[in-house]
C-alpha positions in Angstrom: -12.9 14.2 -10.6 -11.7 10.9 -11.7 -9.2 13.0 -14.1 -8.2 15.9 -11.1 -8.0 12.2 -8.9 -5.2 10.4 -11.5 -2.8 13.6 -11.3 -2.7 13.9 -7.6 -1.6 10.2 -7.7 1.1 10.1 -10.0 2.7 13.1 -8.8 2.7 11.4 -4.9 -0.2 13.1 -3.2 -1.3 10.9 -0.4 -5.1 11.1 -0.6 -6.7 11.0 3.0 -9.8 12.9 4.4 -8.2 15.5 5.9 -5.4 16.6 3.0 -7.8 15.9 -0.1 -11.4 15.6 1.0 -13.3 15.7 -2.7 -10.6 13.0 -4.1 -11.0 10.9 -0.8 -15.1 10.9 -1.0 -14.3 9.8 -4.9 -12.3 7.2 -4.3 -14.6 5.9 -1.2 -17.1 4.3 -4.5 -15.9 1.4 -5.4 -16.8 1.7 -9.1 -14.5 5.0 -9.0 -11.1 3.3 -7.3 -11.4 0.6 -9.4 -11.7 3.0 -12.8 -8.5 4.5 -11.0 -6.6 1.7 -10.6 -7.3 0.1 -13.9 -6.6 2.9 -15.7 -3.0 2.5 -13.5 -2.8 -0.3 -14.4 -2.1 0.9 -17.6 1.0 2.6 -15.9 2.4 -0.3 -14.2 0.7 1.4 -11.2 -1.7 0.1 -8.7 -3.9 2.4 -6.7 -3.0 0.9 -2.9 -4.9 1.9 0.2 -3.4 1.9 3.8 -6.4 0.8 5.8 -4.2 2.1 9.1 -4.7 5.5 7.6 -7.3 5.3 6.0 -5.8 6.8 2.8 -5.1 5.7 -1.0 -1.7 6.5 -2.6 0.4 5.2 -5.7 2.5 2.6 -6.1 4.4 1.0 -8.9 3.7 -3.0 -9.6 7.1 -4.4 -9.5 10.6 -2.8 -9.5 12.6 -3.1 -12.2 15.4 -1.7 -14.3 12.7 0.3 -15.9 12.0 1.7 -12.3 15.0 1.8 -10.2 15.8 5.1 -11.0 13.0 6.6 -10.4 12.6 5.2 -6.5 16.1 5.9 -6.0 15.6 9.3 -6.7 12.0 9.1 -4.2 13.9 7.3 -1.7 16.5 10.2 -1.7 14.3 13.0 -1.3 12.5 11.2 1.3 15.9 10.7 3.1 16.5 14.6 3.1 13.5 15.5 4.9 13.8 12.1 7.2 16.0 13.2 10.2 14.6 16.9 10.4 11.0 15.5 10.5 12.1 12.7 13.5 13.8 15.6 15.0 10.1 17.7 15.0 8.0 14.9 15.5 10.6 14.0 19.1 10.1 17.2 19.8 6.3 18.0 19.2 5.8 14.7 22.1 8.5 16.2 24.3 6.2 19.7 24.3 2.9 17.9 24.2 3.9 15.6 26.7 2.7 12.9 24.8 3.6 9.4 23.6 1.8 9.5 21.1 3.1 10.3 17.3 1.6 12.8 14.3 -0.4 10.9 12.4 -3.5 10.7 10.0 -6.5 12.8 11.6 -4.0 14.0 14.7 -5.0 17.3 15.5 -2.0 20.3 16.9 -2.3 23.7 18.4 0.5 26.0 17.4 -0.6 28.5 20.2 -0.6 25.5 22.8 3.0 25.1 22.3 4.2 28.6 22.3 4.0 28.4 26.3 5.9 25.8 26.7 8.7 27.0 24.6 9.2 30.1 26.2 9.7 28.9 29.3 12.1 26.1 28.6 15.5 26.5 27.4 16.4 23.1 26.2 13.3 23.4 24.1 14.1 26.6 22.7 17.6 24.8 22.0 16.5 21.9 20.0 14.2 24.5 17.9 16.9 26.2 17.2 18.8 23.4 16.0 16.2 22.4 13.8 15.8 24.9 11.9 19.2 25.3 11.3 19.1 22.4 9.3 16.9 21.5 5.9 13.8 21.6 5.0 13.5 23.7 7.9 16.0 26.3 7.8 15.3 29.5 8.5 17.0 32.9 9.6 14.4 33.5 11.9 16.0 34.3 15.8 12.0 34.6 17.5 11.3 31.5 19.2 7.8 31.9 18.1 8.4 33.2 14.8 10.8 29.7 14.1 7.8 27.9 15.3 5.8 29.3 12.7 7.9 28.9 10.0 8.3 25.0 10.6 4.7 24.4 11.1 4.3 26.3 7.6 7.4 24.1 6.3 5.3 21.2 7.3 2.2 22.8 5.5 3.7 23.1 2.4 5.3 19.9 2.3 2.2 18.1 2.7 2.4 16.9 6.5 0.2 19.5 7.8 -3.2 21.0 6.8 -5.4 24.0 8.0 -9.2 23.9 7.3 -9.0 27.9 7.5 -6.8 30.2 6.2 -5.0 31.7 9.6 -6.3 28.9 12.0 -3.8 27.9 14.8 -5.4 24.3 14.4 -3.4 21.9 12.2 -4.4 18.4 11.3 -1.7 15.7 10.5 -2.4 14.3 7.1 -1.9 10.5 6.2 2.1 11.3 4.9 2.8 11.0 8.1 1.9 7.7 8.5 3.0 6.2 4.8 6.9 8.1 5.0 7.3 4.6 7.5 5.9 2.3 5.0 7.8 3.7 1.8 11.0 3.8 3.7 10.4 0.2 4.6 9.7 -0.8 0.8 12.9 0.7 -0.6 14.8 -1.1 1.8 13.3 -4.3 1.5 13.2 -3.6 -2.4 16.2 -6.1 -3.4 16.6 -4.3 -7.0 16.8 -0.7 -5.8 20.5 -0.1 -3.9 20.8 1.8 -0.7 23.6 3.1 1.7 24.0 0.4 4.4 23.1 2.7 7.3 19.6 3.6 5.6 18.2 0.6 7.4 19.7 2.4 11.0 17.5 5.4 9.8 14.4 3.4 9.2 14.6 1.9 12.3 15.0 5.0 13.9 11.6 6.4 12.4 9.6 3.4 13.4 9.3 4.6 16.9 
């Protein structure tokens, strides 16, 4: 496990209950996260836990020359997937009536929303737009079928999980909540340079 663990890490899994239950229970020993993070250590890496998530990710131990690129390049793919995902997550608490945002352990219906959709216009609209537009795009013209194909979107990219293959039931995994907290810490990283209207976007996701 401690092996299987290390990978995840270093290739940006965010390890929380709900996405990576045998790897979270590992890392819940002490003796294990700290065999983790010294062997990151090793890496320049520390093993970080966000106690509002409850989850443990990666992160490097100083930016650097050495480094730059590299978060540069995170920080851009980030970016391409940042106003599509504001864009769902708006829409998901205009549906669900809610003022409440996806996060770690947050629990969605798909077929709770379908209603809702088909009887509103300017929801249909925005879902519409959205998946015009990447990582969500889609040639789909079903208003169901559209839904679908972004909640899978969502799957795949590592926002969303199913415990059963077919359920309607997703569960909001702890990306959710750590996509605010990296996009905060390449901003306020004064080595690693960013487009001046990066920290508008930021502040735009911390809602």
């Amino acid at each position: 496990m401690f092996k299987q663990t290390v990978q995840k890490l270093l290739t940006g899994a965010i390890i929380c209950e709900t996405a990576f239950a045998d790897e979270y229970e590992y890392l819940q020993a002490n003796d294990n996260s700290q065999r983790v993070n010294d062997f990151l250590g090793n890496l320049d890496r520390n093993l970080t836990y966000l106690d509002s998530a409850d989850a443990f990710y990666c992160t490097f131990q100083q930016v650097d020359q050495s480094n730059s690129a590299e978060l540069s390049v995170l920080f851009s793919e980030v970016r391409s997937s940042f106003r599509p995902l504001v864009e769902f997550l708006e829409l998901l608490l205009t549906v669900s009536q809610t003022d409440l945002p996806l996060h770690a352990k947050s629990v969605v219906n798909i077929n709770e929303l379908f209603d809702p959709f088909e009887h509103d216009q300017t929801l249909r609209e925005h879902l519409r737009h959205l998946t015009s537009i990447k990582p969500f795009k889609s040639n789909k013209l079903e208003t169901r079928e559209q839904l679908v194909f972004v909640f899978q979107k969502l799957e795949e990219m590592g926002y969303l999980v199913r415990k059963n293959i077919g359920s309607s039931r997703y569960y909001g995994t702890a990306r959710f909540d750590i996509i605010y907290l990296l996009i905060e810490f390449l901003n306020d990283s004064e080595r690693v340079e960013l487009p001046e209207n990066d920290q508008q976007q930021q502040e735009e996701l911390l809602f």
